[in-house]
C-alpha positions, 0 to 999 in steps of 0.5 A: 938566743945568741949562740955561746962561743968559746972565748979561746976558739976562733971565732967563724966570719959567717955564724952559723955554718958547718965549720968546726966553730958553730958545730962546738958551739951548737953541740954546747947549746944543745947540752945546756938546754938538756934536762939534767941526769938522775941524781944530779940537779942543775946547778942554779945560775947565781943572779946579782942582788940588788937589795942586799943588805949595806956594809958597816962602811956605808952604814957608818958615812950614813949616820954621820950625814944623819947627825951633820944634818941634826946638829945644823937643824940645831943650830937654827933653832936659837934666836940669833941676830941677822947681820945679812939678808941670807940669814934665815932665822926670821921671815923679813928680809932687807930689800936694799944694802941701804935698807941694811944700813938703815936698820942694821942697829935696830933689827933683830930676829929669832926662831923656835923649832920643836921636833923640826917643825916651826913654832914660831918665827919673829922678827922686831924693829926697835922704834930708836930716834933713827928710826922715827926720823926715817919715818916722818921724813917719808911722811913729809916727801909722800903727803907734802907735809906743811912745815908747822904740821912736821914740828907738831909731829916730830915733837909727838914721836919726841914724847914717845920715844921719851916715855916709852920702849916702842917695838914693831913685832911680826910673828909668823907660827907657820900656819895660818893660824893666827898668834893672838899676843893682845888677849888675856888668854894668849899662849905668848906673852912679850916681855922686855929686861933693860940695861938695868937687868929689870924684867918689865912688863908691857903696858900695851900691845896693839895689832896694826893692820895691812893698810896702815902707815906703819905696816906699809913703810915697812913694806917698802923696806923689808920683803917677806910680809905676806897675808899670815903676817901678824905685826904688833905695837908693843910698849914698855914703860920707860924712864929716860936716863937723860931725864933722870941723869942716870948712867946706861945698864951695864946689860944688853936690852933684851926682847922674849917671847915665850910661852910653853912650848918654849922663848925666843930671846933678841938681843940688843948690846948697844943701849945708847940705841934705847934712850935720847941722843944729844940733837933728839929727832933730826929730820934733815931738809929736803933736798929739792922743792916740790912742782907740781907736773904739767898735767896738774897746771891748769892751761894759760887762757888769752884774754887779749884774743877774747877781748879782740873777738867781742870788739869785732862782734861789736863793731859787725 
């Protein structure tokens, strides 16, 4: 135990001797460590609380960080349309600025919250002219498509996108629980209202796997896919206004996902993006022809040399 020091005193260069200074000193320790005198109780020493009670002012920055927080948690829950890849309202994010471009028109997203904790995240890619263009050309620079093969396939994807609304949907519920949309019992239902404002039902709605060709193109353009992924086809009934010689809806086409716990609504302004362009599918050449490596050809044989190798047997 240090020895206490009058702060007004001089201080002795050599503590503890028999000078004046260590003698007070001692003499106030000695008191200090006496019982105190009857009827007098020793004053407690008042020591510093670290858990007393905060003033208003902290508790009032406090609840107004608590509300900010709520208010952005709140913010987020809404479908909302991604217009970059920071955005976090779905799961898929674009790998490339090319990517972007490529599917900046045709891509949308949306989440549902309830009580902070995700009910269900969505993402969708409508399946415009752009889009299945894009496709055939991969099919063709992968597979070496021959070139009367392309025509048929690109008159197929014609047909469809003629006679029908077509959108990949990915759903994520949070868990590994999977979210059934192709059963009569499913607690979501996918529903789509056109420029005309009409609310139309699906007319299929069909889960496509991890090894298939339309889950592994989006792959290579979109990051976030993983095993609890659940991706769908889904049609809707279609009448083409180039057919019909009708003019484009004055509304947004919209794409809902609902259910009890609440909907996810994704919107689209532009619907030129829904209906027959004036050139339809265009798949532009490609832009170098195939060879095949050295390691595939198979190795020039001289037959000279081996006609030349008889002859001298022959003659020996």
């Amino acid at each position: 135990m240090s020895l206490h020091r009058d702060k007004t005193a001089p201080h002795c260069p050599a503590p503890p001797c028999n000078c004046s200074v260590c003698t007070h000193n001692m003499n106030q320790m000695t008191r200090d460590l006496q019982p105190a005198e009857a009827g007098h109780q020793a004053r407690p020493r008042r020591l510093k609380n670290p858990w007393r009670a905060p003033s208003p002012r902290s508790c009032a920055l406090a609840l107004a960080g608590l509300l900010s927080a709520l208010a952005l948690v709140a913010a987020c829950t809404s479908a909302r349309e991604r217009g970059n890849p920071s955005t976090i309202s779905g799961v898929l994010r674009f790998r490339s600025a090319e990517t972007e471009d490529h599917f900046r028109d045709s891509y949308r997203s949306g989440n549902l919250y309830l009580d902070f904790r995700p009910v269900m995240i969505a993402d969708a890619i409508f399946q415009d002219e752009h889009y299945r263009a894009l496709f055939l050309q991969t099919m063709r620079d992968r597979y070496l498509v021959p070139g009367e093969n392309l025509e048929r396939m690109v008159q197929d994807e014609q047909e469809r996108f003629d006679g029908y609304f077509e959108f990949l949907v990915f759903l994520y519920g949070g868990s590994n629980t999977p979210i059934r949309l192709n059963a009569q019992s499913a607690n979501w239902r996918l529903l789509m209202r056109d420029d005309d404002g009409d609310l139309l039902q699906p007319v299929s709605v069909r889960e496509i796997g991890a090894d298939s060709h339309a889950y592994r193109y989006i792959q290579g353009y979109f990051s976030g896919l993983d095993r609890w992924s659940q991706l769908y086809i889904v049609r809707f009934p279609k009448l083409e206004k180039a057919v019909t010689g009708k003019s484009f809806g004055k509304h947004p086409f919209e794409l809902l996902v609902t259910g009890m716990e609440g909907t996810i609504t994704m919107r689209w302004e532009n619907p030129g993006l829904f209906y027959r362009g004036a050139n339809g599918i265009q798949i532009p050449p490609p832009s170098t022809e195939y060879k095949p490596p050295e390691s595939a050809v198979a190795p020039k044989t001289a037959p000279e040399k081996a006609d030349r190798k008889g002859d001298a047997d022959e003659s020996g």
